[in-house]
C-alpha positions as semicolon CSV with decimal commas, in nm:
position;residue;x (nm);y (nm);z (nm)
1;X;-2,060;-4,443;-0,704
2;X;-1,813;-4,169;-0,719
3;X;-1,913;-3,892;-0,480
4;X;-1,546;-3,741;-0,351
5;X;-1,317;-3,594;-0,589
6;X;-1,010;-3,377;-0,571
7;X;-0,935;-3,035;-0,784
8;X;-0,682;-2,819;-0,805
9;X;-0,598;-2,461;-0,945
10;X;-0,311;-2,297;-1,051
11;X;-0,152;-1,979;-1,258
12;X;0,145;-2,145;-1,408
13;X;0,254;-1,839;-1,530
14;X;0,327;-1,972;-1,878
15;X;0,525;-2,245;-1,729
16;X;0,797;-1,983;-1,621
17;X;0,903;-1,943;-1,288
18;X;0,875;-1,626;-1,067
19;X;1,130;-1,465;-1,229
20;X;0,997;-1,548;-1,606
21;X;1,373;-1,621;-1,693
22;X;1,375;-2,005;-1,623
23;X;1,139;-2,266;-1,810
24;X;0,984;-2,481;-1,519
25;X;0,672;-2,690;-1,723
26;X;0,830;-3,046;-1,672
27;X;0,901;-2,986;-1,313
28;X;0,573;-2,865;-1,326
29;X;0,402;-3,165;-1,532
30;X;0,569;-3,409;-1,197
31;X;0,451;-3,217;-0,945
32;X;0,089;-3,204;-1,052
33;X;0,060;-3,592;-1,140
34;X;0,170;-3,625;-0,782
35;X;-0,140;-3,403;-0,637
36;X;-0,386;-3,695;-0,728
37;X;-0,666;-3,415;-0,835
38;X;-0,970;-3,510;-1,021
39;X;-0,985;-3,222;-1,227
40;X;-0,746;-2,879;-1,262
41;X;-0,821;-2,551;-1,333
42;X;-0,531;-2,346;-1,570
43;X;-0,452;-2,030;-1,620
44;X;-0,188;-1,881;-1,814
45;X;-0,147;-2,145;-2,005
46;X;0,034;-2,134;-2,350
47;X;-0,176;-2,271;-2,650
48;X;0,147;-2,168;-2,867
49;X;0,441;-1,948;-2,877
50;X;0,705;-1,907;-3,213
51;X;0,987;-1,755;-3,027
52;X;0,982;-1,985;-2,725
53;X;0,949;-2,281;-2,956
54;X;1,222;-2,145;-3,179
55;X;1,492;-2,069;-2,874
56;X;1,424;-2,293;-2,585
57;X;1,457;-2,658;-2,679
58;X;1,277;-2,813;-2,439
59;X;0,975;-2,678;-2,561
60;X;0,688;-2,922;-2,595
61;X;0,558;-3,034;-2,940
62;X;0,193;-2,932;-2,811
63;X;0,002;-2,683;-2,638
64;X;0,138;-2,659;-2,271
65;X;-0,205;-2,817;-2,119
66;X;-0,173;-3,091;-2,317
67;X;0,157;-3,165;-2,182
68;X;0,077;-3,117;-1,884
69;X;-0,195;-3,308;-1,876
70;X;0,017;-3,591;-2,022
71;X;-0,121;-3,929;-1,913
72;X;-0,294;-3,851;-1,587
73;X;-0,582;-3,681;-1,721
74;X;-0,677;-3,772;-2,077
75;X;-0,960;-3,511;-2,128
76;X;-0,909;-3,117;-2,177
77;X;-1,016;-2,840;-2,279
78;X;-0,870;-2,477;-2,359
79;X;-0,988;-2,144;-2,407
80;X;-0,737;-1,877;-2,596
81;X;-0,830;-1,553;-2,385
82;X;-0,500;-1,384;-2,535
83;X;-0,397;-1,415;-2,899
84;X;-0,098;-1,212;-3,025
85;X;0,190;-1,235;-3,306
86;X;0,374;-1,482;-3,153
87;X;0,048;-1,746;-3,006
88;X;-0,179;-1,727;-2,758
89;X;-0,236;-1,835;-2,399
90;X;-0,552;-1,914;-2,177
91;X;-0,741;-2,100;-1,942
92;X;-0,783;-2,452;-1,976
93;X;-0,968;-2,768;-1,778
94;X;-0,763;-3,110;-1,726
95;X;-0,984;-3,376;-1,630
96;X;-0,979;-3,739;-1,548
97;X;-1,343;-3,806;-1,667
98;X;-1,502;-3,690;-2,030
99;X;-1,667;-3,366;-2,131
100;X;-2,011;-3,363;-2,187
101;X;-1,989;-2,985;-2,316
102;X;-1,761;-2,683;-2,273
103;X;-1,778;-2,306;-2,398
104;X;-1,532;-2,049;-2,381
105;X;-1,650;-1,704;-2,307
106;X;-1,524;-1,360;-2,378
107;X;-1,579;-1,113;-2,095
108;X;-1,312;-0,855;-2,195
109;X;-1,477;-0,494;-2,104
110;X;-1,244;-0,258;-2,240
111;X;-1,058;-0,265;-2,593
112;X;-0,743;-0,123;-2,368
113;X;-0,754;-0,394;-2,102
114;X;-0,633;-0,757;-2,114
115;X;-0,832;-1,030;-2,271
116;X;-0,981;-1,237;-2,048
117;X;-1,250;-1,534;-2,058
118;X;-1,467;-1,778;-1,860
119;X;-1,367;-2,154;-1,947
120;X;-1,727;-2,395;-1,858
121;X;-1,714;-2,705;-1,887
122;X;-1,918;-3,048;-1,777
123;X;-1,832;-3,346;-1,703
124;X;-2,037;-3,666;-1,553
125;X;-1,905;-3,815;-1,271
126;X;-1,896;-4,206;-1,321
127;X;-2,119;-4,420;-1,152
128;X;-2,300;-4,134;-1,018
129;X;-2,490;-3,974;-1,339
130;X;-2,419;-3,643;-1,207
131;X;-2,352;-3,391;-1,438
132;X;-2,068;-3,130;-1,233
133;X;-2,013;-2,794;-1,388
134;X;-1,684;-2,667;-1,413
135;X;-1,585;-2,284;-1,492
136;X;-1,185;-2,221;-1,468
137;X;-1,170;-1,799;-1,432
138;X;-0,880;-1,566;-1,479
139;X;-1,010;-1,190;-1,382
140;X;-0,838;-0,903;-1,410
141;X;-0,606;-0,696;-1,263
142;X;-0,793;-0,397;-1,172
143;X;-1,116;-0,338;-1,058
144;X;-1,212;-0,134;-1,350
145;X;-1,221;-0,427;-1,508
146;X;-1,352;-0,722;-1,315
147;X;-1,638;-0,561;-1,213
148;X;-1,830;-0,614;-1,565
149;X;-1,617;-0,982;-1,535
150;X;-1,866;-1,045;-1,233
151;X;-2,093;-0,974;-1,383
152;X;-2,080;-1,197;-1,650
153;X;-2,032;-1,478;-1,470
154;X;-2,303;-1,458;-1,268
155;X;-2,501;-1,420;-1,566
156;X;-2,346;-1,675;-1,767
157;X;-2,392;-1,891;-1,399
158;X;-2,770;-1,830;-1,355
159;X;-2,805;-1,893;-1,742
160;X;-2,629;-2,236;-1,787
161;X;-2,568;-2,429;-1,469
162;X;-2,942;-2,553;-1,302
163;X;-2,937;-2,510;-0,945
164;X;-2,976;-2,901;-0,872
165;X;-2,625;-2,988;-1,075
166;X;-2,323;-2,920;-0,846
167;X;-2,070;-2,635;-0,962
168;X;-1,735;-2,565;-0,907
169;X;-1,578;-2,245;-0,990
170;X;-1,165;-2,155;-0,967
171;X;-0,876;-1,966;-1,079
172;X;-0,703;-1,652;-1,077
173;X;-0,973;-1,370;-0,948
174;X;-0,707;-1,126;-0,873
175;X;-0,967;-1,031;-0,615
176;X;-0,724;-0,951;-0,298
177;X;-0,976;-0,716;-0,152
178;X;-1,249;-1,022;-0,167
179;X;-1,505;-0,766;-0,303
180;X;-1,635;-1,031;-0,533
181;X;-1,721;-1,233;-0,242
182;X;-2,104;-1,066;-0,161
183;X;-2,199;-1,148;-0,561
184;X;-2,086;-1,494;-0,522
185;X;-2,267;-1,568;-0,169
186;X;-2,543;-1,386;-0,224
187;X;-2,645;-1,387;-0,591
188;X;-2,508;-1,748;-0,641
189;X;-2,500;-1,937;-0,341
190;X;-2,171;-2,028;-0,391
191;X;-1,954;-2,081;-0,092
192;X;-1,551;-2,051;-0,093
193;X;-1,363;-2,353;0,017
194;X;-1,110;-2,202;0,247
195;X;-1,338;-1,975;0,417
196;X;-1,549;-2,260;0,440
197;X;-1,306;-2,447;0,604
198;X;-1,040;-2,211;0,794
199;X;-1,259;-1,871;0,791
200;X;-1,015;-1,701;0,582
201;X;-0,911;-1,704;0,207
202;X;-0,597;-1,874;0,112
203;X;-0,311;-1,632;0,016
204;X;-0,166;-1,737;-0,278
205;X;0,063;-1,483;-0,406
206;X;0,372;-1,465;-0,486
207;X;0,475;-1,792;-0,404
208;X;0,810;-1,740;-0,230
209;X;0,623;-1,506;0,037
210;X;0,258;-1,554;-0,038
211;X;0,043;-1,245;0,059
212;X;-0,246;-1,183;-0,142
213;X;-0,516;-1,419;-0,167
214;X;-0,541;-1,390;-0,566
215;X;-0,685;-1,768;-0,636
216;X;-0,996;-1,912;-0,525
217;X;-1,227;-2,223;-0,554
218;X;-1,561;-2,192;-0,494
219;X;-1,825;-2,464;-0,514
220;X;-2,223;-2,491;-0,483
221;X;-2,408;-2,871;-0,425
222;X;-2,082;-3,037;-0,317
223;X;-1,945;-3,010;0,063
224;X;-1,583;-2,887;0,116
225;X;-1,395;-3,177;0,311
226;X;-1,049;-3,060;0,304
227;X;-0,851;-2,767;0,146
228;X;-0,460;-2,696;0,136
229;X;-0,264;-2,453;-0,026
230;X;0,060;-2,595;-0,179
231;X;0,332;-2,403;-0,049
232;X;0,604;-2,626;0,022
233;X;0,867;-2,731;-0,249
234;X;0,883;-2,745;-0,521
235;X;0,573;-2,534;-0,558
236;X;0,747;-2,192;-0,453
237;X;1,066;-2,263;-0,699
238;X;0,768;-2,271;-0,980
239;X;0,549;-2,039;-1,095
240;X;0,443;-1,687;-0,924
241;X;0,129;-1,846;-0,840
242;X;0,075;-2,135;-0,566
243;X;-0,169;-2,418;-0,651
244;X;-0,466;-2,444;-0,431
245;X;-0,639;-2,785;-0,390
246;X;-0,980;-2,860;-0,235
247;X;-1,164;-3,202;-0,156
248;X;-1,510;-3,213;-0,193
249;X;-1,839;-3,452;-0,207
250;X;-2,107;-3,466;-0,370
């Protein structure tokens, strides 16, 4: 019966590096096949792009998830959150086990704000028959705006996911002042892995000097075991973001 599993989140800034000027996503594809995570949560992730195709040629032939995903976890999904002339990016769900369902959600508040979305997803754990919930997030930047993002996931939370199948939720909450944190405890019961574990959020960005504690995971049925933030090279040479990865049981 499986019971522990692994997951991982990360920004990957379209695979650019801090700077935007360099194009990291193969050094990025080998450093996340080496993490050994279950499942990982995406944000900022190109679905397509014209111009970068057209100028940089080591551009992949398919959506950036998909190539990153490569052969280490053979089910996905993606949600575009951001369409313009050129593409679109988004959030999207690598996983090592299949989908039993997945939605993506709209929860962009203002016309004049960035879109955003909620990615859910399920999967069934093998050998155990349990059916974990999976919501990737990318919030925004001000609090104008993530307040009605809140509230929408809780909603979209209390809605969808029964309170006897485990959830995980993670990604980019651009929350540094951890006001989110009272909705999530009290109106969800969900608990954050690194307070859980080291009584203090992980700070995540930017990766050279990492400050604010922009990405979270947060879980409810499952029991944090372990939690690191990956801040060691080559992490910091790759995206603004650092990846946070979390243990957990069933």
């Amino acid at each position: 019966m499986t019971s522990k599993f692994s997951v991982l989140t990360y920004n990957i800034h379209k695979g650019f590096n801090m700077a935007g000027r360099q194009f990291v996503l193969h050094r990025m594809r080998d450093a996340l096949a080496r993490t050994g995570a279950d499942v990982v949560f995406l944000q900022e992730a190109l679905g397509e792009h014209n111009t970068h195709a057209r100028r940089l040629h080591e551009w992949p032939e398919y959506p950036q998830f998909a190539f990153l995903a490569d052969t280490v976890w053979p089910h996905h999904a993606y949600g575009r959150n951001a369409i313009y002339d050129d593409g679109h990016h988004g959030n999207a769900i690598l996983s090592r086990y299949p989908f039993a369902e997945w939605e993506n959600i709209g929860v962009s508040p203002y016309p004049f704000a960035a879109s955003r979305s909620l990615l859910h997803g399920v999967i069934e754990l093998p050998g155990s028959g349990q059916r974990l919930h999976l919501v990737c997030v990318h919030f925004g930047f001000f609090a104008v705006e993530r307040r009605p993002q809140i509230r929408r996931l809780c909603e979209r939370i209390e809605a969808h996911v029964p309170h006897d199948e485990p959830l995980v939720v993670a990604g980019d909450f651009n929350d540094w002042s951890g006001r989110a944190e009272r909705h999530f405890n009290v109106d969800l019961a969900l608990a954050e892995v690194f307070r859980t574990l080291h009584g203090r959020h992980a700070r995540s960005w930017p990766a050279l000097a990492p400050l604010l504690p922009m990405d979270r995971i947060y879980c409810r049925g499952a029991t944090p075991l372990a939690a690191q933030r990956l801040g060691f090279v080559p992490w910091r040479d790759l995206s603004d973001h650092t990846p946070l990865q979390a243990w957990l049981e069933l």
